[in-house]
C-alpha positions as CSV (number, residue, x, y, z in Angstrom):
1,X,-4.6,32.9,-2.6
2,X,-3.5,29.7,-3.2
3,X,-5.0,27.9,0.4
4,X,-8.2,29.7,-1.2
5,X,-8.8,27.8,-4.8
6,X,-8.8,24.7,-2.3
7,X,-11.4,25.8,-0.9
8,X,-13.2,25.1,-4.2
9,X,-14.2,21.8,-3.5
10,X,-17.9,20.0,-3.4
11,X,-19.4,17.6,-1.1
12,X,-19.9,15.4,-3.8
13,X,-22.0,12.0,-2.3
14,X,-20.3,9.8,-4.8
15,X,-16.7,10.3,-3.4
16,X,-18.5,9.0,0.6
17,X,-20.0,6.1,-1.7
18,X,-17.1,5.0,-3.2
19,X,-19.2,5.2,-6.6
20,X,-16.8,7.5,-8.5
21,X,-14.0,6.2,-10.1
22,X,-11.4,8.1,-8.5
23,X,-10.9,10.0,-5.6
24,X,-11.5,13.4,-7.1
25,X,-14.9,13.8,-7.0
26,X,-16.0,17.3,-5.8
27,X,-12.8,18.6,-6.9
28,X,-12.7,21.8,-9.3
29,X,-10.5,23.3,-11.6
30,X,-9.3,25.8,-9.2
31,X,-8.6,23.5,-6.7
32,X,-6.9,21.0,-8.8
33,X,-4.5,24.1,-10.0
34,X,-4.3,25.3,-6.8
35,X,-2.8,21.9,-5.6
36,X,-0.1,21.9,-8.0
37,X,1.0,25.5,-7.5
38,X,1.8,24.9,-4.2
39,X,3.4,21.7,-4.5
40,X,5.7,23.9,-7.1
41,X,5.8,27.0,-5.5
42,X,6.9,25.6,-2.3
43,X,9.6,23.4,-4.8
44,X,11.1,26.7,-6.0
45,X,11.1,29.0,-3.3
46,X,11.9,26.4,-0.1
47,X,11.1,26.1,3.4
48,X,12.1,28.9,4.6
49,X,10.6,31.4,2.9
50,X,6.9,29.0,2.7
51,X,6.4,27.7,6.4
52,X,7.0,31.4,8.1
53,X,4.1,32.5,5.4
54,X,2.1,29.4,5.8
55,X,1.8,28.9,9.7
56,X,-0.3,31.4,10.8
57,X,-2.3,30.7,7.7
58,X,-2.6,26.8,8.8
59,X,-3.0,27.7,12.4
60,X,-6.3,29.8,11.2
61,X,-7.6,27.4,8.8
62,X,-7.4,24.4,11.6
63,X,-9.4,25.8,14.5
64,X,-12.1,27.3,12.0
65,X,-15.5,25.6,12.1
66,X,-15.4,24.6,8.1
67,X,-14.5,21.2,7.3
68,X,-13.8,22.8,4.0
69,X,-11.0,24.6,5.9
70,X,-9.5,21.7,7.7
71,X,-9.5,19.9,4.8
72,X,-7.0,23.0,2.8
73,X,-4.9,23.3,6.2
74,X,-4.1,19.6,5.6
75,X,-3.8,19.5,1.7
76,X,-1.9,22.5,1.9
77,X,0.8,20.7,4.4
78,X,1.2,17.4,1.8
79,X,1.7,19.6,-0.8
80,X,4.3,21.6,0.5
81,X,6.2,18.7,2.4
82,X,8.5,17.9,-0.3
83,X,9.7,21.7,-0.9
84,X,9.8,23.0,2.9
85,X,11.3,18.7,4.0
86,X,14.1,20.8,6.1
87,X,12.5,23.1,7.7
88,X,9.3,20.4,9.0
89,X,11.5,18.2,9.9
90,X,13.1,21.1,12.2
91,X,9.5,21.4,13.6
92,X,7.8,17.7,13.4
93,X,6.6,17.5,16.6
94,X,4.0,20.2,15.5
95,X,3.7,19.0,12.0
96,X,2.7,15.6,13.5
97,X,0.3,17.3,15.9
98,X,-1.2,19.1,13.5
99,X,-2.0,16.0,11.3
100,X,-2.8,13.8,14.1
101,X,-5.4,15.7,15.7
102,X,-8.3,15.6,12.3
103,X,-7.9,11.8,12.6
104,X,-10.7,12.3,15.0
105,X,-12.4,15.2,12.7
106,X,-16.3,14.3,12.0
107,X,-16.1,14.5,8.4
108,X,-15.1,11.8,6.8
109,X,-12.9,14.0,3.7
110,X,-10.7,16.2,6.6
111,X,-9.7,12.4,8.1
112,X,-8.8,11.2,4.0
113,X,-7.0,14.2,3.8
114,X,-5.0,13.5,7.5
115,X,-4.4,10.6,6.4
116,X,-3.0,11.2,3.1
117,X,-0.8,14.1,4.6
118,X,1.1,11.1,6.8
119,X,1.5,9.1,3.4
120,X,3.2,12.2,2.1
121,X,5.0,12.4,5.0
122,X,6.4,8.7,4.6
123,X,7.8,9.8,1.1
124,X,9.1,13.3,2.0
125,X,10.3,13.6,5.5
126,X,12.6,10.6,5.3
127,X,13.4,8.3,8.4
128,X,12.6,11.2,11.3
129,X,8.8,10.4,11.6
130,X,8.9,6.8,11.3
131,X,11.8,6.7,13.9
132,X,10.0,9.4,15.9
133,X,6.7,9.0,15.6
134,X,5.4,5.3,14.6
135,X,4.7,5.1,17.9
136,X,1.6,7.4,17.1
137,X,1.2,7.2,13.6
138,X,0.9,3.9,13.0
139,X,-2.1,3.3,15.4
140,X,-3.5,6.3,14.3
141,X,-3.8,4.7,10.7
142,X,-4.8,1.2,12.3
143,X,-7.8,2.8,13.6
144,X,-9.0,4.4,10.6
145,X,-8.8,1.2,9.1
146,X,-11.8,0.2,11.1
147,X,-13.7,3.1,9.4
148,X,-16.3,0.8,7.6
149,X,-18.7,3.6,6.9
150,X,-16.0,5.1,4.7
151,X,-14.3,2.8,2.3
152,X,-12.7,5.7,1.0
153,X,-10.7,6.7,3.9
154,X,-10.1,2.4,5.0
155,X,-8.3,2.0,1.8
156,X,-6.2,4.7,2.0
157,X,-5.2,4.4,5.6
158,X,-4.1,0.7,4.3
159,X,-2.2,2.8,1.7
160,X,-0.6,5.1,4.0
161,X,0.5,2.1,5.9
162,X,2.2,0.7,3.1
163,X,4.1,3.9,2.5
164,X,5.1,4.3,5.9
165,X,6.3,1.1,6.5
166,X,8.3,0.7,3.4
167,X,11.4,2.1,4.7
168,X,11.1,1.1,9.2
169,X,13.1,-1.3,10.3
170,X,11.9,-4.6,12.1
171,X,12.6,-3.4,15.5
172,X,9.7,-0.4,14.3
173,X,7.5,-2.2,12.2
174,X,7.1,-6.0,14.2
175,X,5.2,-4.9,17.1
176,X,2.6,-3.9,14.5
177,X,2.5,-6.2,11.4
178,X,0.0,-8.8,13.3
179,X,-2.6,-6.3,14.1
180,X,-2.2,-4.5,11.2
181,X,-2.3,-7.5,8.8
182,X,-5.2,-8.8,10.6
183,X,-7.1,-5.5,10.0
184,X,-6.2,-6.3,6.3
185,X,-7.4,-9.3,6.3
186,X,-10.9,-8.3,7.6
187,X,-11.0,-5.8,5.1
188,X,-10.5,-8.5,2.0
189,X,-12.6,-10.6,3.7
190,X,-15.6,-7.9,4.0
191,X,-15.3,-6.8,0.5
192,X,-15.5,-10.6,-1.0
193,X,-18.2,-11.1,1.4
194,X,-19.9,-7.7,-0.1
195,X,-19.3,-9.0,-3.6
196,X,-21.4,-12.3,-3.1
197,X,-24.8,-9.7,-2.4
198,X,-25.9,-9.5,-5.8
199,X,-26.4,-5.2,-5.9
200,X,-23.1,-5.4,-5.2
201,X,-22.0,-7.8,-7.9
202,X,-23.7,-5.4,-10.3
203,X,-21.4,-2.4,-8.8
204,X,-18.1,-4.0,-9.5
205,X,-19.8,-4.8,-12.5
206,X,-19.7,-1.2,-13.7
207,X,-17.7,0.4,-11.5
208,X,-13.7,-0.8,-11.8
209,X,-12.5,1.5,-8.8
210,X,-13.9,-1.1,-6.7
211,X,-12.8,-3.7,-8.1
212,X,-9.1,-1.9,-8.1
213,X,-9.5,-1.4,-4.3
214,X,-9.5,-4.9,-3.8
215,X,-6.5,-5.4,-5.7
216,X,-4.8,-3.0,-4.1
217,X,-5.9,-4.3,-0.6
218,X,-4.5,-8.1,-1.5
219,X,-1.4,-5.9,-2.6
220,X,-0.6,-4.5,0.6
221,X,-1.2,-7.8,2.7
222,X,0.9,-9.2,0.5
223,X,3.6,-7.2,0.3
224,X,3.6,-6.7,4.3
225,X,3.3,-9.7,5.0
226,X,6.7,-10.4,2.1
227,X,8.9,-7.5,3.6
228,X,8.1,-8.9,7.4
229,X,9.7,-12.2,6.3
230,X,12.8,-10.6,4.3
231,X,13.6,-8.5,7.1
232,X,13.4,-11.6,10.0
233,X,15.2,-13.9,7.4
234,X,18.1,-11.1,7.1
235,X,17.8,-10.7,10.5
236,X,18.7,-14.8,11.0
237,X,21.1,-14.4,8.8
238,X,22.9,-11.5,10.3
239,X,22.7,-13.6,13.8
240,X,24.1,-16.4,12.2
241,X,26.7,-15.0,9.8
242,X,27.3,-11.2,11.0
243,X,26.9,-8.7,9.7
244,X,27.0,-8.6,5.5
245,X,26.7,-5.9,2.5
246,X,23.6,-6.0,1.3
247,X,23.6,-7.0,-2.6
248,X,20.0,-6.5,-3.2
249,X,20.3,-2.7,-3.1
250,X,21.0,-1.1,-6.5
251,X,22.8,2.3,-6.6
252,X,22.4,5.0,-9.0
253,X,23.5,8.4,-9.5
254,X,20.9,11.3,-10.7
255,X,22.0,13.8,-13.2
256,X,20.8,16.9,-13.9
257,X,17.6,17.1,-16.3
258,X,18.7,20.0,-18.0
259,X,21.8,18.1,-19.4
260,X,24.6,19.2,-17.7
261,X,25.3,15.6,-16.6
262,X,26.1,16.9,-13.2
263,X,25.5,14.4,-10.7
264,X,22.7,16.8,-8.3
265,X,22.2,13.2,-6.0
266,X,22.9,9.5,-5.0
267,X,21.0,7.0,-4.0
268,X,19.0,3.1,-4.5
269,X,17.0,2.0,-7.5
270,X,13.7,1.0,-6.2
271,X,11.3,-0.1,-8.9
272,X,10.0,0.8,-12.3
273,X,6.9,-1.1,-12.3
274,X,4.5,1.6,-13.7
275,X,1.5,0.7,-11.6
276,X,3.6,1.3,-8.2
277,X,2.0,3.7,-6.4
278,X,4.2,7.5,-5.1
279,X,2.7,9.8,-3.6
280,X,-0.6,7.8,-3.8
281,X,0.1,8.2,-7.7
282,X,1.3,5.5,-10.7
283,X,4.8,5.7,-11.4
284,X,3.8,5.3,-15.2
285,X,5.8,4.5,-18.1
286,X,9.5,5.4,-18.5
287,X,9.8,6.5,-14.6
288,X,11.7,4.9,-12.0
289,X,10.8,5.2,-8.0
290,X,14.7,6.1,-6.3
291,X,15.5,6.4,-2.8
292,X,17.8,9.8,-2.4
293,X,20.6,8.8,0.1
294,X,23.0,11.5,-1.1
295,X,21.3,15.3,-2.3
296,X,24.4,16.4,-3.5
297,X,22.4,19.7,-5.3
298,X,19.0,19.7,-2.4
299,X,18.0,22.7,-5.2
300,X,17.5,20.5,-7.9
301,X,14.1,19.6,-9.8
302,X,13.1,16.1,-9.3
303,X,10.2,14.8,-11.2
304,X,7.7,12.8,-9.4
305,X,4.0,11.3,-10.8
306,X,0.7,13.6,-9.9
307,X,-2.8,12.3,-10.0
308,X,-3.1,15.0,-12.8
């Protein structure tokens, strides 16, 4: 029922355009409820019980003709990644597969939804596919970065990027920070160059979801670019000095939301700037962004930002 109301979506020509301000356009009220039931029922009930329901339903919904299809199969995975982390992790190989192959999909919303699925990934599936699997994923997202006919799914293949790199080490991520950086660059460098056409200026005039894409492209170069250098300076260091603690991460202990003050997990302060981006969402106000080391309760609720 739920893999249904996503199928209530539209076409909608201003979300290929990159006119609308957000990436929502074409989406209904059933398929924005939809979305959040399964990223809750999934939550509540776990992997176990969700992925031997949802696989023969996935499996269906990928080799029908429907983009509209295709596009649920892959929602429906990023939605349920957080709840079922355990058991996909148990079957990545096919989970990666699965998400892989509509990279090459014709239409441009199933690839934006592949590609968001990987960024989801990078948050809920913890070191196992970038250790495993960057050797894959990462040129799959290069590539749609050179997808100039669809802004829409360029910016958020530099987005997944970002997420996916946050947490590789060097040895992963080196091999490819220069192309990927470059393919940044081009991208900056073809939106100012856009900007100078004067139908153009009148767009970012009105419309400030351009204008935020460009931020958010210098954003990414820059902060790629930033972690490439910390990690080969602490590398140097390490050579020269062996190996030391590392006093730049920030422990923290998460207690129970209901107020038992048990400690339910353990892990590193990452940031509370609200305009961070999780799960391709703002962190907002009063939120922090914490990397779990320790799930001493795996059980308990965790609150984490929505587009909604």
């Amino acid at each position: 029922m739920l893999m249904k109301m996503l199928l209530d979506i539209e076409d909608e020509p201003a979300w290929h355009s990159a006119e609308a301000e957000d990436e929502d356009a074409g989406e209904t009220s059933n398929y924005s409820v939809g979305q959040e039931c399964l990223d809750r029922i999934s939550i509540a009930l776990g992997g176990n019980t969700i992925v031997h329901v949802a696989s023969e339903l996935l499996s269906a919904y990928i080799a029908a003709l429907e983009w509209q299809k295709h596009h649920v199969a892959l929602i429906t995975l990023a939605q349920i990644a957080e709840g079922c982390s355990k058991v996909m992790i148990k079957n990545l190989e096919k989970v990666v597969h699965m998400v892989l192959n509509p990279f090459q999909d014709p239409h441009p919303r199933v690839r934006w939804a592949a590609i968001n699925a990987i960024g989801q990934f990078s948050t809920d599936l913890g070191l196992d596919l970038q250790v495993q699997y960057h050797q894959r994923v990462l040129p799959a997202l290069a590539s749609a970065m050179d997808d100039f006919q669809n802004p829409r799914v360029q910016a958020h293949a530099a987005s997944a990027v970002l997420n996916f790199s946050k947490n590789c080490t060097p040895d992963i991520l080196t091999p490819y920070l220069d192309g990927i950086v470059s393919k940044l660059l081009v991208l900056l460098q073809c939106a100012y160059v856009a900007a100078r056409d004067k139908h153009v200026l009148q767009l970012i005039e009105e419309n400030s979801e351009f204008r935020s894409r460009i931020q958010h492209l210098e954003t990414v170069v820059h902060k790629l670019v930033g972690n490439h250098q910390r990690m080969q300076n602490e590398e140097d260091e390490d050579e020269q000095n062996g190996p030391e603690i590392d006093k730049t991460s920030h422990k923290c202990k998460l207690l129970d939301w209901c107020g038992t003050n048990e400690v339910v997990a353990e892990g590193r302060w990452c940031s509370s700037d609200p305009k961070e981006l999780v799960n391709h969402a703002p962190l907002r106000p009063n939120a922090m962004e914490v990397m779990v080391d320790i799930p001493n309760k795996p059980e308990a609720f965790l609150w984490r930002p929505t587009k909604t």
